[in-house]
C-alpha positions as CSV (number, residue, x, y, z in Angstrom):
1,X,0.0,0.0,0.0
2,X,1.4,3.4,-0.9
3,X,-1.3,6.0,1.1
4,X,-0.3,8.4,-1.8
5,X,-0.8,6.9,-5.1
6,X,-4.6,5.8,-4.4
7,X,-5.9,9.7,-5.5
8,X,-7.1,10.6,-1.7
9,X,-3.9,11.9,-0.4
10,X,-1.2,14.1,-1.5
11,X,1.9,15.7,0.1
12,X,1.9,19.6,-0.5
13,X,4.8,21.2,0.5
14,X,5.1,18.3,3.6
15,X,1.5,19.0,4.7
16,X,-1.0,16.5,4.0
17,X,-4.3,17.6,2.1
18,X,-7.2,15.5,1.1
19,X,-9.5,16.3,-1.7
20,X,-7.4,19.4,-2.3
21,X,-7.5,20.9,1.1
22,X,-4.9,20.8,4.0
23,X,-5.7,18.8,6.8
24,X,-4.0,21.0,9.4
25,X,-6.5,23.7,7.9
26,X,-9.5,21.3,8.5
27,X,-8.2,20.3,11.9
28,X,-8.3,24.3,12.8
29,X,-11.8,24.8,10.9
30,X,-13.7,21.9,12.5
31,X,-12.1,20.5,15.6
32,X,-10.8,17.5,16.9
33,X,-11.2,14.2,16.7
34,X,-12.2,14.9,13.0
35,X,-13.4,12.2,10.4
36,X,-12.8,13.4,6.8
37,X,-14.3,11.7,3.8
38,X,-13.2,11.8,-0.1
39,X,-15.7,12.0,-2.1
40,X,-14.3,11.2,-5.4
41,X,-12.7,8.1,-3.8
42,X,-16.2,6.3,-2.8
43,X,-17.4,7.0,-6.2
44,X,-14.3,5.5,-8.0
45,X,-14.2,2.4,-5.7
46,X,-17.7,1.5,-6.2
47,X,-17.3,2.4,-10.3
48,X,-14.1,0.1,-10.2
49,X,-16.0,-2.5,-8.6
50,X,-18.9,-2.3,-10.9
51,X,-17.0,-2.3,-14.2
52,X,-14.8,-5.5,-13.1
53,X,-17.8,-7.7,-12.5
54,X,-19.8,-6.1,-15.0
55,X,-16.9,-7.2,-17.3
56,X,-17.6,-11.2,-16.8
57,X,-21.7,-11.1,-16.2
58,X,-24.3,-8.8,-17.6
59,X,-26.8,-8.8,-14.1
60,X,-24.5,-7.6,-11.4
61,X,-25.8,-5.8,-8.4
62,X,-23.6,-4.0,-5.9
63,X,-25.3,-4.5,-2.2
64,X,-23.5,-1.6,-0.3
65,X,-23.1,-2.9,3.7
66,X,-24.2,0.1,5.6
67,X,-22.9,-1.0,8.5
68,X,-19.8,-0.3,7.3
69,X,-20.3,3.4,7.0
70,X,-24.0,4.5,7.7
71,X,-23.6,8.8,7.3
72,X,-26.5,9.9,5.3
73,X,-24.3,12.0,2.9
74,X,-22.2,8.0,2.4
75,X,-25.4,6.6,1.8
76,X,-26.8,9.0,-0.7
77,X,-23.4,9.8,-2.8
78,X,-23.5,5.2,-3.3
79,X,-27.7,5.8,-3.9
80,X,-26.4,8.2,-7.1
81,X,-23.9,5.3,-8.1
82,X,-26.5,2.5,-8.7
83,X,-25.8,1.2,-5.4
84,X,-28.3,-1.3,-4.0
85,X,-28.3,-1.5,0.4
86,X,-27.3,-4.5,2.5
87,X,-28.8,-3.4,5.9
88,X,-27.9,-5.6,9.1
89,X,-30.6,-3.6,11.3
90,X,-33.7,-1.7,11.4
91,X,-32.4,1.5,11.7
92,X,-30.0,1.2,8.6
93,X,-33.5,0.1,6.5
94,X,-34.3,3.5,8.1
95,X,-31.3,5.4,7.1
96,X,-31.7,4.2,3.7
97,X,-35.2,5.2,3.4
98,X,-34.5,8.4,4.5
99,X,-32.2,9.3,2.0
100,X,-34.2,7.4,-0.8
101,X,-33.4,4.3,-1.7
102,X,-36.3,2.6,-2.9
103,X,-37.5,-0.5,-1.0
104,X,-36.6,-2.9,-3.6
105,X,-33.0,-2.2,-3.4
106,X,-32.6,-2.6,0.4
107,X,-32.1,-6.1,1.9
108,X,-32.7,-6.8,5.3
109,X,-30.0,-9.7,6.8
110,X,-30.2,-9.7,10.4
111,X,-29.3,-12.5,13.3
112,X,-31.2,-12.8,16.0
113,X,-34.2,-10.9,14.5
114,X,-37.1,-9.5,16.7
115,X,-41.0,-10.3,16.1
116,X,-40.6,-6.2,16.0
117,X,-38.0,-5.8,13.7
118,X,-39.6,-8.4,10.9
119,X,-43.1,-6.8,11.0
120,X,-41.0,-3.3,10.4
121,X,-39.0,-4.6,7.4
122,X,-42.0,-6.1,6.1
123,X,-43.5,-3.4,6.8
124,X,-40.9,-1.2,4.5
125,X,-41.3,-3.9,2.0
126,X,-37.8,-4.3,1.9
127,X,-36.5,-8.0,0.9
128,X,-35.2,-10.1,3.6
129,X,-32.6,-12.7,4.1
130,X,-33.2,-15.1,6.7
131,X,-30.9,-16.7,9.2
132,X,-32.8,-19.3,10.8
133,X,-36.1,-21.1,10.6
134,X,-37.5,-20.1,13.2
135,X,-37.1,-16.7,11.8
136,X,-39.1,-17.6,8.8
137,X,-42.3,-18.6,11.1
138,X,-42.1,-15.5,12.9
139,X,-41.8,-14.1,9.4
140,X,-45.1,-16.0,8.7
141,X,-47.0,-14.8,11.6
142,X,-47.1,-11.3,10.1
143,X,-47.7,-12.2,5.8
144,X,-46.3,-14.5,3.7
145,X,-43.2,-12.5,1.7
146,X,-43.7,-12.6,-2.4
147,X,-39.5,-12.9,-2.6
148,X,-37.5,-14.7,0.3
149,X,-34.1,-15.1,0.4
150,X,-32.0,-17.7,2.5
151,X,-28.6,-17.0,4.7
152,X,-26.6,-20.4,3.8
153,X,-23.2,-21.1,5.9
154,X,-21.1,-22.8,3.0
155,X,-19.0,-24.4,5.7
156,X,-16.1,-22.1,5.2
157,X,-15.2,-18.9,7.0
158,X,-12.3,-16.0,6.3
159,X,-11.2,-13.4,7.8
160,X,-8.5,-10.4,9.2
161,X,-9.4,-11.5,12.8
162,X,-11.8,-14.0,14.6
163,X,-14.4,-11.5,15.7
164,X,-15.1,-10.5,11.8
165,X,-14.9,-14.7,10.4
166,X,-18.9,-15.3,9.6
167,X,-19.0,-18.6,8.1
168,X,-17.5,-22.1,9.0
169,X,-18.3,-24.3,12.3
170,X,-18.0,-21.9,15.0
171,X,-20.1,-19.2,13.2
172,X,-23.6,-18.4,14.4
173,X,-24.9,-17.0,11.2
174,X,-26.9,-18.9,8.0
175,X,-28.1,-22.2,7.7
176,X,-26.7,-25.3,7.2
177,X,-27.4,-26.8,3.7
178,X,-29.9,-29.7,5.0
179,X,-31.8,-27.2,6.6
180,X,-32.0,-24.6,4.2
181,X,-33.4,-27.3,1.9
182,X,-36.1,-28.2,4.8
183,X,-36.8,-24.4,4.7
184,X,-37.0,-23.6,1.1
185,X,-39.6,-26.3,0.7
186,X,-41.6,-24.9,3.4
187,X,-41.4,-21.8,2.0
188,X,-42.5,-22.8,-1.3
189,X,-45.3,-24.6,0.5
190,X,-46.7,-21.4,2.2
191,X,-47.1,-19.7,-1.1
192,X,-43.7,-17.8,-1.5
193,X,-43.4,-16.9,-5.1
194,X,-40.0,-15.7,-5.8
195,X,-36.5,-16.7,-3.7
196,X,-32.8,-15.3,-3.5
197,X,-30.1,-17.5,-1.7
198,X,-26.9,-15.6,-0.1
199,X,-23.8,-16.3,1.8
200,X,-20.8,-14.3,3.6
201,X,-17.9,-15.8,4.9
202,X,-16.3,-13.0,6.5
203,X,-14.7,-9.5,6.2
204,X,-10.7,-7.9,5.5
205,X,-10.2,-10.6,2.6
206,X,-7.5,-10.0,0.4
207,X,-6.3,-13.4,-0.6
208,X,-8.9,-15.7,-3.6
209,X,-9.0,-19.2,-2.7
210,X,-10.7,-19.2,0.8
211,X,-13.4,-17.1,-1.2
212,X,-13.6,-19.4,-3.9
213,X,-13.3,-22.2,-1.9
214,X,-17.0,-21.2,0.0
215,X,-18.4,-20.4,-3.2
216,X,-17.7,-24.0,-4.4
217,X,-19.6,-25.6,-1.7
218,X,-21.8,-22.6,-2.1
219,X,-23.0,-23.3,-5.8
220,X,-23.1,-27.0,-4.6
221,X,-25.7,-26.3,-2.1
222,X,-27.6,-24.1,-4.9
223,X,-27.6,-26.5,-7.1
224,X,-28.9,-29.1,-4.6
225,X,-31.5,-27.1,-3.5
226,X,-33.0,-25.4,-7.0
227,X,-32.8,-29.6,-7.9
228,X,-34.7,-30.5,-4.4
229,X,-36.8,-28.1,-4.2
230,X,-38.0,-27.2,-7.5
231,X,-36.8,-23.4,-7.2
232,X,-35.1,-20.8,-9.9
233,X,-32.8,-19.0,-8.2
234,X,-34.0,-14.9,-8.7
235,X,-30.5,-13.7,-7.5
236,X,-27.1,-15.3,-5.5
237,X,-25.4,-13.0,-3.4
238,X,-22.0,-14.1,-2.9
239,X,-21.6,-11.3,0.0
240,X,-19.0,-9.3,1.0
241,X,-15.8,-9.4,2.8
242,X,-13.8,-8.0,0.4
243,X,-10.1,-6.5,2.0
244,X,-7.8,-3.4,1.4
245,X,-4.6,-3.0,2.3
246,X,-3.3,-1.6,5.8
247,X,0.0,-1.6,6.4
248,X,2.5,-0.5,3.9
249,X,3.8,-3.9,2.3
250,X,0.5,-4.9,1.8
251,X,-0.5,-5.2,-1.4
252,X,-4.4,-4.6,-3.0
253,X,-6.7,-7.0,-3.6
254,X,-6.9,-7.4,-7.8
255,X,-10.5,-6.2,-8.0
256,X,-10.3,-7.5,-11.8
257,X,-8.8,-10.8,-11.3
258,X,-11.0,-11.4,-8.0
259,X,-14.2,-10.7,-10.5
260,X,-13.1,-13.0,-13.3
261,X,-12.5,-15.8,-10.4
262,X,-15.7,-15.5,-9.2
263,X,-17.6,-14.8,-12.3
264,X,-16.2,-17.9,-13.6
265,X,-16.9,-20.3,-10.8
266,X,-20.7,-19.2,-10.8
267,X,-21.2,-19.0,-14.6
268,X,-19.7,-22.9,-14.2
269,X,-21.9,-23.9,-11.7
270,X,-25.0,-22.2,-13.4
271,X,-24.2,-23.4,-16.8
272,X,-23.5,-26.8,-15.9
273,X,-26.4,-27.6,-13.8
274,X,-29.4,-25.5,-15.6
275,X,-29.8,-22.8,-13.3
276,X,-30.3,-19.8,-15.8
277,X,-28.8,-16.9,-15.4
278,X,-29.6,-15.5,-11.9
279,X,-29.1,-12.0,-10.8
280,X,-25.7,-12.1,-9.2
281,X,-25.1,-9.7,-6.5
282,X,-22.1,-9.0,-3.6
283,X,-21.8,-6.7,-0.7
284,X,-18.9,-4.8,-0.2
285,X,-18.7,-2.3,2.7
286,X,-15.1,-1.5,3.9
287,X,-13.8,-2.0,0.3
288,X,-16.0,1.1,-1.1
289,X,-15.6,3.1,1.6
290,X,-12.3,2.5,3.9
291,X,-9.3,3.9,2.3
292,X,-11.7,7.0,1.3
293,X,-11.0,8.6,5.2
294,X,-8.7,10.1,7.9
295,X,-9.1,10.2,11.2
296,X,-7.5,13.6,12.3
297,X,-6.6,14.2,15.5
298,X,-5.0,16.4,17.7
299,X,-1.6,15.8,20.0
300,X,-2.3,16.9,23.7
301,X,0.7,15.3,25.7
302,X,4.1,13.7,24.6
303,X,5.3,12.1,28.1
304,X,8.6,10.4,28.1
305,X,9.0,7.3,30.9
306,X,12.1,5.6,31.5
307,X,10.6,2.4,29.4
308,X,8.5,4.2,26.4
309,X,8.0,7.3,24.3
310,X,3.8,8.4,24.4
311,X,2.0,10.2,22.3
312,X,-1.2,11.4,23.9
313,X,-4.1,12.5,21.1
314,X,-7.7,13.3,21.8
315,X,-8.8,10.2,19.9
316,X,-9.0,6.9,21.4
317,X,-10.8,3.5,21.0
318,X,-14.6,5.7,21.6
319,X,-13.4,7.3,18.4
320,X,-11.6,4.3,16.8
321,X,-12.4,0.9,18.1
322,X,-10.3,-0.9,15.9
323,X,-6.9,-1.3,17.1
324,X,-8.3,-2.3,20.6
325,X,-11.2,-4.8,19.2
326,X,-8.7,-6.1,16.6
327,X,-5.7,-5.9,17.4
328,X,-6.2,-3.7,13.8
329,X,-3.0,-1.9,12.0
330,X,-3.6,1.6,11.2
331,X,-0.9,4.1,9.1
332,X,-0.6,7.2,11.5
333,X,1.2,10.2,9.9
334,X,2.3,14.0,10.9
335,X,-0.1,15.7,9.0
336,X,2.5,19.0,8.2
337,X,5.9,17.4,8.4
338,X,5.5,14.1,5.5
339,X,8.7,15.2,4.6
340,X,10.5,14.7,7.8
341,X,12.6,11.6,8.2
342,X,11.2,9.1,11.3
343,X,13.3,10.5,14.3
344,X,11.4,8.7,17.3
345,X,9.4,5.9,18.3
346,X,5.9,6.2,19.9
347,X,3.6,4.5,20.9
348,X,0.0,7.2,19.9
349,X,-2.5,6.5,23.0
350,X,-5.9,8.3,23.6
351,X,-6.9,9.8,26.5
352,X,-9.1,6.9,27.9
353,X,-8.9,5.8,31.4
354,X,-7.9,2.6,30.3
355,X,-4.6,0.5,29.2
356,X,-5.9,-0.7,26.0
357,X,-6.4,2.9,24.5
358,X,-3.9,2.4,22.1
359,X,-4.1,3.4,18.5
360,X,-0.9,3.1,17.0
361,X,2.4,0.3,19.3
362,X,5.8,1.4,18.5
363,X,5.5,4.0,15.6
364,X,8.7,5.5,13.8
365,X,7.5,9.2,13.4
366,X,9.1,12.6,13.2
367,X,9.9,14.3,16.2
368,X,6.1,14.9,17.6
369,X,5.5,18.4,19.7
370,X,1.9,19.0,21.8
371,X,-0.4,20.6,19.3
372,X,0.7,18.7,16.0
373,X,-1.8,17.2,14.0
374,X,-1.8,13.7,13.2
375,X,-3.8,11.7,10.3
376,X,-4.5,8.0,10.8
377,X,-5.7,6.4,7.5
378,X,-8.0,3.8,6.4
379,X,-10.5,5.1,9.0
380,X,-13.8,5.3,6.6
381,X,-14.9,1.5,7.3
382,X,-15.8,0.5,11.0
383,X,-14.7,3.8,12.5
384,X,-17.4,6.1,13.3
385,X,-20.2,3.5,13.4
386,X,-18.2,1.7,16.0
387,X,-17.4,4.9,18.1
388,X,-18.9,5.5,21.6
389,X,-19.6,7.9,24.5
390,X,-17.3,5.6,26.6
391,X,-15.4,7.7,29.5
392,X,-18.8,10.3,29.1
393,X,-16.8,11.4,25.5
394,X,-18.8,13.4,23.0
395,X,-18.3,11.5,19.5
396,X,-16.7,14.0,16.8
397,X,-17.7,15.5,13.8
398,X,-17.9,14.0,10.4
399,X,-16.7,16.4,6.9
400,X,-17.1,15.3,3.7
401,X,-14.5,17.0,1.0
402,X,-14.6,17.2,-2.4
403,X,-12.2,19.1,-5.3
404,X,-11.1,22.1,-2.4
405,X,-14.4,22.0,-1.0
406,X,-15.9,20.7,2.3
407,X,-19.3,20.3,4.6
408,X,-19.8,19.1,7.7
409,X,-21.9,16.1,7.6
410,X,-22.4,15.1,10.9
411,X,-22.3,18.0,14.2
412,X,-19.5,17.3,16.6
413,X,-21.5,16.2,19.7
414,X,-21.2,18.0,22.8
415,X,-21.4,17.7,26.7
416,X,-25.5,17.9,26.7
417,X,-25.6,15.5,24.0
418,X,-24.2,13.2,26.8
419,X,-28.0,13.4,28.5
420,X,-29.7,12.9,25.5
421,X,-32.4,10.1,26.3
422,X,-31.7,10.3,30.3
423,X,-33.8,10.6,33.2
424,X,-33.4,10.8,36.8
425,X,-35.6,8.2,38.1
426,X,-38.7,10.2,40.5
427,X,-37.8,8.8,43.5
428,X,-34.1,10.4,43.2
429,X,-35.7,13.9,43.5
């Protein structure tokens, strides 16, 4: 990975800028902690995306997961692409709706599903993907769906880290391919017209064959169940998962290659066993949206001990989980002096009361003074949806940038927002 040759970032005069405008300046404009969004970025990773399936078979759709990255302004700039919406929750069916994406282009995959929750997404009309049987008689209980689609585990999982590996033994999500055959029958049975199947293995992928390896026994299970049941397949979602690059000698996933692997295996599967030609559809979240944002973020202490070299910022894991929840590698720069050679080590903490605030574990830096402004990159997927109050801590502000301009898409939250929702209970007085 080289930050700088992916069209986000660029090195003025040693300053970092980002859609044409200096970070430092933002960090001065809008406060710290500070997401920034490119615009431009989003909208080329999604067109990349598009264009190198599109490339192997004509009926593609591209399923953004909102959970990913659920700001409005996100949301609406992958509506304008052709985007269709993976949501894993009410409220990002709600999100979605709200900025207009028609209710045929959301689908609802959720684990653990309320009686509440199905009644609202049928309710939106939105097509859902089970995960359990038991889901589909609650499902029942309110109207039979016209389209129902199945969550299959292939058997296989993949992933950067444990917590993020969604298929395979030890997963709790889909079903298992002798009973998602018991349930598409039922389905049938009850007078559901129209089906979908999907799976997703896990998320951070960057190498092929584990992928292809779950879509095997994926299209296997397909094509046992289209034979078994009698049904014609209206879509396969192959899901998501797909990785970027962290650390520097990480290379990129090839988007192209990756499509013409999987294109190939389905169009095999399909061709060989009468299937037609399905609509074939795949969810990427951190891919469109990841290396598209910074985290900026203020220095407040650099503290010396006899053991370790700290840099203090006012971000931490409320602002970015990952690092502690992962164990996740993120590039941390000085955001006016890129052209200064690594002088010190660091480890860059935030100021939680807590040991695991750590964001960045021995960092060669420039020298680093109270009051510089760093950058920490890849922060667009999985940052600000996974931030918190934690420690009382208002969560920041949210800018998106675009060719030297800039709007602030989410307010920075403040002290009072801290009550929002509270009450003192009566008897407290």
């Amino acid at each position: 990975m080289n930050p700088f040759n992916i069209g986000v970032l660029e090195n003025k005069g040693g300053v970092l800028h980002i859609g044409g405008l200096s970070v430092t300046d933002l960090a001065e404009k809008f406060g710290t902690p500070l997401y920034v969004t490119d615009e431009n970025r989003i909208r080329s990773n999604f067109q990349r995306l598009l264009t190198a399936f599109k490339k192997n078979y004509d009926k593609v759709r591209i399923y953004y997961a909102a959970k990913a990255n659920s700001n409005i302004s996100i949301l609406k700039i992958l509506l304008g692409e052709g985007a269709y919406l993976d949501a894993a929750s009410t409220g990002e069916i709600f999100l979605g709706s709200h900025v207009g994406f028609p209710a045929e282009r959301i689908m609802y995959t959720g684990t653990a599903v309320s009686r509440e929750e199905l009644e609202y997404a049928q309710k939106e009309n939105v097509v859902i993907n089970i995960d359990s049987s038991s889901q589909l008689d609650d499902l029942l209980k309110v109207k039979t769906p016209e389209i129902l689609s199945l969550r299959i585990n292939p058997e296989v999982g993949s992933g950067h880290h444990e917590h993020v590996i969604t298929g395979g033994k030890k997963s709790k999500f889909g079903l298992w391919k002798e009973d998602a055959l018991e349930v598409y029958k039922y389905a049938k049975k009850v007078g559901v017209q129209r089906f979908g199947v999907h799976m997703h293995i896990g998320s951070g992928i960057l190498k092929m064959e584990p992928f292809i390896d779950a879509l095997n026994r994926f299209m296997q299970i397909v094509r046992v169940v289209s034979e078994k049941a009698e049904i014609r397949f209206e879509f396969i979602d192959i899901g998501g998962g797909l990785g970027v690059p962290y650390k520097l000698e990480e290379e990129e996933l090839n988007v192209r290659e990756f499509a013409e692997n999987v294109t190939s295996t389905v169009k095999r599967a399909l061709e060989k066993h009468g299937l037609g030609e399905p609509i074939l559809c795949i969810e990427p979240g951190r891919y469109l949206v990841c290396d598209s944002t910074i985290l900026v973020t203020r220095v407040q202490r650099v503290k010396k001990t006899p053991h370790r070299k700290f840099v203090g910022v006012d971000a931490g894991f409320n602002t970015l989980v990952r690092p502690a929840m992962y164990g996740a590698f993120h590039y941390i720069m000085v955001a006016d002096r890129l052209s200064a050679k690594a002088a010190e080590t660091y480890d860059v903490v935030g100021p939680l009361c807590e040991s695991g605030d750590v964001l960045g574990q021995d960092r060669k830096l420039p020298k680093v003074s109270e009051g510089d402004v760093l950058a920490i990159l890849n922060a667009g997927a999985y940052g600000y949806t996974m931030s918190s109050q934690y420690n009382s801590r208002p969560r920041p502000a949210e800018v998106l940038v675009k060719g030297g301009e800039c709007a602030l898409i989410r307010e920075r939250e403040t002290r009072e927002s801290l009550l929002a929702g509270q009450k003192v209970a009566g008897w407290l007085g």
